[in-house]
N, C-alpha and C positions, 0 to 999 in steps of 0.2 A: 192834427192832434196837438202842435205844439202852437200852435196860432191861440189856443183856446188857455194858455197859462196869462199870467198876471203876471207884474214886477215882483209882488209877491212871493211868489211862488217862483220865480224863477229866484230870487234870492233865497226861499227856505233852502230849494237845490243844490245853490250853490254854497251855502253853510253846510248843507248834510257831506257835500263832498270835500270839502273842506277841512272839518273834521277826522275824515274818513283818512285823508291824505298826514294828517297830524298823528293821528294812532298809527298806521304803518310808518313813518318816519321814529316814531318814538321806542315802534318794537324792534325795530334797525337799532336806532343808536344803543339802545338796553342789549340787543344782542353781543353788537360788538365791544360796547362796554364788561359783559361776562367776559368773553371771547380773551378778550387783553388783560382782564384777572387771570383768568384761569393759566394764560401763556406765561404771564410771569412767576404764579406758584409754582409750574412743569420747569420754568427754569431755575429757581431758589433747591427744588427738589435733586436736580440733574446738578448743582453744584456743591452740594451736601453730599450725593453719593460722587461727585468726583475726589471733595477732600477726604472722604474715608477710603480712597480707593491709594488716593496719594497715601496717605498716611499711612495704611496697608505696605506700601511700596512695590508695589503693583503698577503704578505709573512715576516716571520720572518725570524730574523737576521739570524740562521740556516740556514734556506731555502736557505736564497738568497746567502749565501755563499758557499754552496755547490752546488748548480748549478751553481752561478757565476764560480766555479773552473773549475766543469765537462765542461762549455762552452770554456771558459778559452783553456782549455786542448785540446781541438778541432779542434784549430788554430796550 
């Protein structure tokens, strides 16, 4: 069956797959590009309710500086 293709046609082939590999590569990079927004808004979010929480006084200066970091660090 494959005796019976052309260069032709073995190169349509290999552009359809080609292609095919370029859309999955590109729904990858899109994914993980949301994926590293979104982490860093969870962390902009998680340091806003830390300083309200400092502020509050509810965490010491400690606290809040050593999570401030680890969050910090996360980005």
């Amino acid at each position: 069956m494959l005796s019976n293709l052309t260069g032709w046609h073995a190169l349509i082939i290999l552009g359809v797959l080609s292609a095919m590999v370029l859309v999955a590569l590109a729904i990858v990079f899109l994914a993980v590009h949301v994926a590293r927004r979104r982490r860093a808004g969870d962390e902009a979010d998680r340091l806003v309710q830390l300083e309200q929480l400092h502020a509050k006084g509810l965490v010491s200066d400690a606290e809040y500086e050593a999570k401030r970091q680890e969050i910090l660090g996360l980005l």
